[in-house]
Every structure is written in structure tokens, then in C-alpha cells.
C-alpha positions in Angstrom: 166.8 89.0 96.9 169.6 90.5 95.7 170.0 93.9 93.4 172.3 95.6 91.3 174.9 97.7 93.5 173.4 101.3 93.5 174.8 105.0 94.7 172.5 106.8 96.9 173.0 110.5 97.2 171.1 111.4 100.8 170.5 115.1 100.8 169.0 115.9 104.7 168.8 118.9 106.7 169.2 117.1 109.7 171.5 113.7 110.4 173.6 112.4 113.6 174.5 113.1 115.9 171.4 115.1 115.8 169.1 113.2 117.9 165.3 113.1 116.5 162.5 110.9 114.4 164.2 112.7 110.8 167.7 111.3 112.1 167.2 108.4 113.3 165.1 107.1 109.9 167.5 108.1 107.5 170.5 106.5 109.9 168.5 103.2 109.6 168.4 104.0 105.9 171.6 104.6 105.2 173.0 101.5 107.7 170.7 99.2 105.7 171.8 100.5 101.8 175.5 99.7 102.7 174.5 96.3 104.4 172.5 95.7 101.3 175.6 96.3 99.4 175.1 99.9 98.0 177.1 102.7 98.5 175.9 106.0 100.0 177.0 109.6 100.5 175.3 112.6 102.6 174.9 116.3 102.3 174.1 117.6 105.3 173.7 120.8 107.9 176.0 121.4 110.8 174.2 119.5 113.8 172.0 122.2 115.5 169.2 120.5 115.8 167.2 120.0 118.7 168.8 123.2 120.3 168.6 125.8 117.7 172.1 126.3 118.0 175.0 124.8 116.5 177.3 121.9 118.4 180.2 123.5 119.8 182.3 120.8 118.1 181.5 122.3 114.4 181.5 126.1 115.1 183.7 128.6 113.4 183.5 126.1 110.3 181.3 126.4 106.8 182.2 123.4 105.0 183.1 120.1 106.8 183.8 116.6 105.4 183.7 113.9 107.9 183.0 110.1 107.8 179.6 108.4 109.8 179.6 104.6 110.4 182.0 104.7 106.7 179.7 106.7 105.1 181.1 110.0 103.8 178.9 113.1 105.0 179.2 116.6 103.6 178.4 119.2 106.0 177.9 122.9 105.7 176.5 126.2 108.0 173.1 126.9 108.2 171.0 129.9 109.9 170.1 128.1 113.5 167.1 128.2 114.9 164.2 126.9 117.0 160.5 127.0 116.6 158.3 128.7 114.0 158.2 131.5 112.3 160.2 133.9 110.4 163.3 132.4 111.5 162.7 128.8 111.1 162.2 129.4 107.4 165.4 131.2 107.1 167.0 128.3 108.7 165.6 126.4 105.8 166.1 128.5 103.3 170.1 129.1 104.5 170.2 125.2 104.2 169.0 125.1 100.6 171.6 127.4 99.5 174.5 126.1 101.1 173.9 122.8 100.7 174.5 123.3 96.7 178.7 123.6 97.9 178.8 120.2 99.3 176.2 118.8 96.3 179.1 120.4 93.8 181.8 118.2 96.1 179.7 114.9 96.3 180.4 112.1 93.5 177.4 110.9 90.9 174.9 108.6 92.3 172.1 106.4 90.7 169.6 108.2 92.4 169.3 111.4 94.5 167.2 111.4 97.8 166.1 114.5 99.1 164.4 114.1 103.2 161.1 117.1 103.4 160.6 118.6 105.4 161.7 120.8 104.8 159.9 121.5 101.3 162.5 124.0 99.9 165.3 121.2 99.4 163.7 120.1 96.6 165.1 122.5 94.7 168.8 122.1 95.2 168.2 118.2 95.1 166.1 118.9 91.3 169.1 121.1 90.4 171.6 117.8 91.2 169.6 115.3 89.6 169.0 117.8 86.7 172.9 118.0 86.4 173.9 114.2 87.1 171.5 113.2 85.0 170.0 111.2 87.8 166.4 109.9 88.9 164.8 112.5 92.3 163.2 110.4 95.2 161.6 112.8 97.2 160.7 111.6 100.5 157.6 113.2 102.2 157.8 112.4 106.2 155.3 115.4 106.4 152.9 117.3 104.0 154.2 120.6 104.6 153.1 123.1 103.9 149.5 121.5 105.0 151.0 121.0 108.6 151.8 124.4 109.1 148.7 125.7 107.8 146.4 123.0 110.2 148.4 123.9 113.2 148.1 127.7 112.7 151.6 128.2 112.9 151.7 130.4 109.6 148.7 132.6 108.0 147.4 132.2 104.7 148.9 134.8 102.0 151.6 135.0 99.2 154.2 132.9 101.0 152.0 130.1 101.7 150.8 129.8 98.5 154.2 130.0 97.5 154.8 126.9 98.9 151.8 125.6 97.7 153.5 126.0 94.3 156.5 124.9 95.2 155.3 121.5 96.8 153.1 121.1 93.2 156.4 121.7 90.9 158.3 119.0 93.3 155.9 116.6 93.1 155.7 116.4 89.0 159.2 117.2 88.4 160.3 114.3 91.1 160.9 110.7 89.3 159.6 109.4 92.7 157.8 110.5 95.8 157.9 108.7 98.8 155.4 108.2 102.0 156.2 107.3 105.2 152.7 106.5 106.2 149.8 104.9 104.5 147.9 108.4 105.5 149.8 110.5 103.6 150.2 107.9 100.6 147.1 108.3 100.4 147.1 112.2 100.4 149.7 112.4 97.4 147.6 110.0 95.2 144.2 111.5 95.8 144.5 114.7 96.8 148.1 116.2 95.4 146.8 114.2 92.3 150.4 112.6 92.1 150.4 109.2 90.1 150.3 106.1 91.9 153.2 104.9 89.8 156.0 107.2 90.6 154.5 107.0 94.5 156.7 104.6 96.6 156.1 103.7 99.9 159.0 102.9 103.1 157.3 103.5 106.3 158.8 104.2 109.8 160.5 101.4 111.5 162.6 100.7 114.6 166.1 98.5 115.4 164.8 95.3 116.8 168.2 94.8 118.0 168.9 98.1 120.0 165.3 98.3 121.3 164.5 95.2 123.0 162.8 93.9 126.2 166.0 93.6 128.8 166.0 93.7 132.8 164.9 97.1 134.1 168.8 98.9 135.0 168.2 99.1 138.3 171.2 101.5 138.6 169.7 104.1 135.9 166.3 103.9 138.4 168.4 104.5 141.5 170.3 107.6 139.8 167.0 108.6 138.6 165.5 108.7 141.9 162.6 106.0 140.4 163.0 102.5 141.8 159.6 102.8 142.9 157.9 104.5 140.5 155.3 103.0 137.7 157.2 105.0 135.1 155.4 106.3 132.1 157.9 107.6 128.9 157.9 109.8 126.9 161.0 109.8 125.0 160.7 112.5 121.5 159.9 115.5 120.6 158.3 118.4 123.0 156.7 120.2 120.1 153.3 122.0 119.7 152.2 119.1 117.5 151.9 116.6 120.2 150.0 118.8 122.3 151.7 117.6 125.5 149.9 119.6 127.8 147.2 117.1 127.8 149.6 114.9 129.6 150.1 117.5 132.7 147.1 117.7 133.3 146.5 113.6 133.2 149.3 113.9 135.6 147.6 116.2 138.0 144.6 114.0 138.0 146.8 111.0 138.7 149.0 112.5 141.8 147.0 110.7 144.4 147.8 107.9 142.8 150.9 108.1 144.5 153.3 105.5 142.9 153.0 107.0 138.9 155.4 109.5 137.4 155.6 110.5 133.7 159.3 111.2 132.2 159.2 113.3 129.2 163.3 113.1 127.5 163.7 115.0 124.7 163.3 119.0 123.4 161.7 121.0 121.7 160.1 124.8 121.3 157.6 123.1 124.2 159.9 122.1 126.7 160.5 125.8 128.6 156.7 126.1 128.5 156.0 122.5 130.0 158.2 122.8 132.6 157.1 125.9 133.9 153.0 124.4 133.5 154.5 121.4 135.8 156.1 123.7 138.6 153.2 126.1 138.0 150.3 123.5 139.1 152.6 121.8 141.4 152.8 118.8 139.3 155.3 116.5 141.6 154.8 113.5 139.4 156.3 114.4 135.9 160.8 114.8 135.0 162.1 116.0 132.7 165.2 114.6 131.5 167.6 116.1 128.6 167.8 114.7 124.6 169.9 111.5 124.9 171.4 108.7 122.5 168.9 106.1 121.3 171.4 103.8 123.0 170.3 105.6 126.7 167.0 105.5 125.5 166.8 101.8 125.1 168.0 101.5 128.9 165.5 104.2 130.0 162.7 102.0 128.4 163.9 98.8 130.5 163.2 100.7 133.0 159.6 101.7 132.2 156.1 100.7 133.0 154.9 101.9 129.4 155.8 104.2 127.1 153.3 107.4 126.1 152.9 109.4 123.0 150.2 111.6 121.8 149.3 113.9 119.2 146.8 116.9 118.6 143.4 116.0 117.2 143.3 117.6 113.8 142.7 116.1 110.8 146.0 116.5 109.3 147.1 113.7 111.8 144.5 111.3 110.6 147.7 109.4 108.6 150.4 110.0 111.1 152.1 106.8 112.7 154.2 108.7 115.2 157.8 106.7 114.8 158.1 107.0 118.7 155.5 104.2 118.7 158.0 101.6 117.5 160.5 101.6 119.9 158.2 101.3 122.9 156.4 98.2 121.2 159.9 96.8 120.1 160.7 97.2 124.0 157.9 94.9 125.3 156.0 97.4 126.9 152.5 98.9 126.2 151.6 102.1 125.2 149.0 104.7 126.0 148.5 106.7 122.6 146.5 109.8 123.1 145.6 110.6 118.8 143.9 109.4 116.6 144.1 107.8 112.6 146.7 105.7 111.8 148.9 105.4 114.8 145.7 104.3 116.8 144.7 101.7 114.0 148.4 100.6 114.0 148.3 100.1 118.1 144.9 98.5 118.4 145.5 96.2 114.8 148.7 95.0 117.4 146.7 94.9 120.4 149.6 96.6 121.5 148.6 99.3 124.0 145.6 101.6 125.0 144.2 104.6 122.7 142.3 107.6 124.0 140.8 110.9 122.5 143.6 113.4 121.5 143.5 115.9 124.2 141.1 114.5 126.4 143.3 114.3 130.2 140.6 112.6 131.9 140.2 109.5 129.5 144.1 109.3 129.4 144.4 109.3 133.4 142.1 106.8 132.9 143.8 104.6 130.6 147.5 105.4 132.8 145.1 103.8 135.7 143.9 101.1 134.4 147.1 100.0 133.2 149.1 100.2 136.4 146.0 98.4 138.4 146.5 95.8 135.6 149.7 94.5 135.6 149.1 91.4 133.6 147.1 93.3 130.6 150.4 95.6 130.5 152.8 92.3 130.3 150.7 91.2 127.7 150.1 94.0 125.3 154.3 94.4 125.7 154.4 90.8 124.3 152.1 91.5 121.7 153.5 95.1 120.6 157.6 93.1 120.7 156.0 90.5 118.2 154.0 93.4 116.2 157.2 94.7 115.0 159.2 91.9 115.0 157.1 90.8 112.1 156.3 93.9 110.2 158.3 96.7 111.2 162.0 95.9 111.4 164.4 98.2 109.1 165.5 95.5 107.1 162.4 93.7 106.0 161.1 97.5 105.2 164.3 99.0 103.3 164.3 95.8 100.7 160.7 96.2 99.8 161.4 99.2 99.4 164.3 98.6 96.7 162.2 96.1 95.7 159.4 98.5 94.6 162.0 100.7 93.3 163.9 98.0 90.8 160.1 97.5 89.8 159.3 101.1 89.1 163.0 101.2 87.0 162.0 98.5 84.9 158.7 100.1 84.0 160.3 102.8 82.9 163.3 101.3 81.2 166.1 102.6 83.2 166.8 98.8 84.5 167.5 95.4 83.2 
């Protein structure tokens, strides 16, 4: 189907090389707008993200203009930091106010898209939209400020309702807002009370291409010390969300197993604390390994037995679909999901892998267990989890419906022919 040639202003705290869930959606985004056709332009931080500290590379500098894959990006200084608190909102408020310089450099689009969290850039992308005359997409990847208050990370009081507000006047004075999960489509339309027509819906997806079943690298096991190890991954995010500690302790249970090991790869304001649980307890059977490309990634999964990921069992997570799902399935291997909601509907709909309880270490021991001592289940639910996405979850097939329901919403409203 093809669609009148549109400019897409992206306006995102964090972008590559930034390595993360945020990034690597609105990479896939952006690479499928220009293959569609459409031109596109980012405003963006200086990479800091998952450090808390800015890349050496970009230091020393408050305004840079660089190209990515064609695609001009606009980059300017934020506040760095990690974790919660005081300090990560600075970091997001620093962001909202410089990001107004590169806006002011950036040419007119069609439409302005603005990536939450965090919540605040709504502002600065209302401002632009205001000034180009311009529709707002606001894309929701998280209900924040609901997340922060479920996971206690922030106490109820002025600021939080604040925000409250804040997300409220986004919402109405948005032309568009966008879910990345049927959960928290859901959410906006019954709950934040905003109307189903101006709610659009692009959900996670994962490059079919880059992420695909392949011969284990044999070399990257022998580096790794692993050629004969059942290797569970965990490749993401070590954040308090995911409640990773259930996973230790499945570990601990599983050490007479012998031949198991779980890799965690990634960071996060978990990581420090994690490793020190593991050498703590003695846990022998779990690495960690540092952030790396999707590209290393894809070769650590050919490598793998199954892939892992888990959330914490609150309700707020009830319409998460964790994106780190995708690649695993599009890998051919199973998965062990330890949540609940959507991302467990999503892997048993696929018969793709096993789910257990959120934080429940026995039952997920268990299901590492069963898996290894069944060998032919695994091979199977990797078949079914490569297919799974193959059909429903590669970026292309999602980005044009999701034009598609856009060009639909435009002519509702007149702006389209």
C-alpha cells in the first residue's frame, strides 16, 4: 500500500548508539519510515544512557549535529544520571529544556513524535507542534507516572500529582496517543478516559533478519568459557522492574544441576547489586557480561539453550509485553518468562516457551529443568516462537499498519485526501 511522502519529527531522550528496548524501537521506526519512503529527522540527548554518564566521544560538547543510517540527528547535553530519584528527574527535566535548541534547528515535519517516558517531553514536543502548526503523536512505551508510583520508587505528594496533571494535559492536547501494548491501550481508553479515536496502536517488534536461528558460534562459547553449558540469556535491562533476584535464587536451586548457567548482558541500577547477591551466595552458575550491540547479541543467542526474561508481579505489568521476548522467539529458541499479563498470554498464545509466577524461584528452577531434560519440547517451542513473529511481529508488517491507521485517522479528521 502505498502513502503520501510524510516528514517525521522524532523527538527521544534516548537513540543509538545507546543500546536499550527505547533505542532499539524507534531505530526500527525510523529504518522503516525512510524504507517506506518518508523522510525523518531526530532530536536527541548526548548518548549516556545505560551508564549514567555521557560517551566519551560527545563530551565537552552541547549541541551536536550528526547523521545515523542518513537520517539527520540533533543532539544536545543533558544532566546524566542513573537510577531513581531526585536525579533522574533532573536528567529529564535538563533534556526537556535543551532539547527546545535542536527543535528550533530541525526543519517542519507533517507530524511531531515525541517517545515517553519520559512524561515531561511532552511539553517541548506540544510547544513544536503548536509552532509548526503540526499534528503531536505521543507515544506511551510506559504509563509513567503510574509505574513509578506501583514500584514505590517515588511517594505520593505535590510532585506526583504534578505529573498526574501533566500526563492529563498531554493526553487531550496530543492529536494522537500511541500504545505499545494492548495492556496499556486499554489503560488510555478506559481509565485515562482518552478517546479511542485519537488512540493508535504500533506495538513492539523485532528484526527478523538480524535475529535469526543460525549455528551456535562456537568460537564466542569457547571465549566465553561455555561450550558445555545449557545457557540460559538474559540479554536487557538489569533494572528493579524485572525483579531479577528471582533468577539468583533459581540459580542456586539449579547448581547441582551441574551443566546450567544463566548469562545476564546488559546494565542497569541492578547490576552492582546482582553481582555482589551472586558472589555473596556463591552462585557459580550465573555471568555477567557487559551492554553489547544487538548485532553480538544475535550471536550470543545462537549460542543459547533459551532465552529468559521476567518481570515483578504487580498489576501495573498486567499489559506489559516485555520487547526482549521478540528476539529470543525470532531466534528459534524458547523462553522461560517469569510475569505475568500480556507477555505470558503472548508466549503461551505462541506456544513459544514456559511461563511461571513472577518471583516465584522454585517454579522457575522448575521450568529451567524441565526444559534442559527436554530437549525436543525446547526445539519445538523455538520453531513455534521463530514462526510466531515471523507472522505477526516483524517491523515492517507493524510500522505500515500503523501508517495505515494513521492515513485513516487524517482522513476522519480532514487533514488528508
Amino acid at each position: 500500500m502505498k502513502y503520501q511522502t510524510m516528514r517525521f519529527l522524532v523527538l527521544a531522550q534516548y537513540f543509538p548508539p545507546e543500546i536499550g528496548a527505547p533505542q532499539l524501537r524507534l531505530a526500527a521506526l525510523v529504518r522503516e519510515l525512510r524504507r517506506l519512503g518518508h523522510e525523518v529527522e531526530v532530536v536527541t540527548a548526548m548518548p549516556n544512557h545505560p551508564t549514567g554518564r555521557i560517551f566519551p566521544e560527545y563530551r565537552g560538547r552541547f549541541y551536536r549535529c550528526e547523521e545515523w543510517e542518513g537520517v539527520p540527528v540533533h543532539r544536545v547535553w543533558l544532566y546524566p544520571s542513573l537510577g531513581a530519584g531526585i536525579k533522574r528527574v533532573l536528567n529529564y527535566l535538563s533534556f526537556s529544556s535543551t532539547c527546545l535548541l535542536a527543535l528550533a534547528r530541525a526543519r517542519k515535519p507533517d507530524y511531531v513524535f515525541v517517545e515517553s517516558p519520559p512524561l515531561f517531553l511532552g511539553v517541548p514536543g506540544y510547544l513544536a507542534s503548536q509552532l509548526w502548526r503540526v499534528p503531536l503523536i505521543f507515544n506511551v512505551a510506559d504509563l509513567w507516572p503510574d509505574s513509578v508510583r506501583e514500584l514505590g520508587l517515588m511517594r505520593d505528594g505535590p510532585f506526583l500529582r504534578l505529573a498526574e496533571a501533566l500526563e492529563r494535559w498531554i493526553y487531550h492536547k496530543a492529536a494522537y496517543v500511541n500504545a505499545v501494548t494492548k495492556g496499556i491501550r486499554t489503560v488510555l481508553i478506559v481509565k485515562k478516559q482518552v478517546p479511542e479515536a485519537k488512540v493508535l496502536f504500533l506495538p513492539n517488534g523485532v528484526d527478523t533478519d538480524l535475529f535469526r536461528p543460525r549455528p551456535p558460534d562456537r568460537d564466542l562459547a569457547h571465549k566465553l568459557g561455555l561450550e558445555d553449558r545449557k545457557i540460559v540469556l538474559y540479554a536487557g535491562t538489569l533494572g528493579y522492574a524485572q525483579g531479577l533476584d528471582v533468577a539468583l535464587e533459581a540459580m542456586q536451586l539449579l547448581q547441582r544441576d551441574g551443566n546450567v548457567s544463566l548469562v545476564f548482558v546488559g546494565d542497569g541500577s541492578e547490576r552492582e547489586k546482582l553481582i555482589k547477591g551472586a558472589r555473596t551466595r556463591g552462585i557459580a552458575n550465573v555471568i555477567f557480561l557487559d551492554p553489547c550491540p544487538p548485532e553480538r547479541v544475535a550471536r550470543l543467542y545462537s549460542i543459547a539453550y533459551a532465552g529468559f526474561a521476567s518481570l515483578r508481579g504487580l498489576p501495573l505489568f498486567k499489559g506489559a509485553r516485555p520487547s526482549k521476548l521478540f528476539p529470543i522467539m525470532a531466534s528459534g529458541k524458547p523462553v522461560i518468562y517469569s510475569g505475568a499479563g500480556e507477555g505470558a498470554r503472548l508466549i503461551e498464545e505462541a506456544r513459544a516457551g514456559l511461563v511461571v509466577p513472577p518471583e516465584d524461584p522454585k517454579a522457575l528452577a522448575e521450568a529451567i529443568r524441565h526444559l534442559v531434560e527436554h530437549p525436543e519440547l525446547a526445539a519445538e517451542m523455538g520453531r513455534n516462537g521463530r514462526a510466531f513473529v515471523e507472522r505477526n511481529l516483524s517491523w515492517s508488517a507493524l510500522v505500515e499498519d500503523w501508517l495505515a491507521q494513521l492515513a485513516e485517522r487524517e482522513r476522519c479528521h480532514g487533514r488528508t485526501g
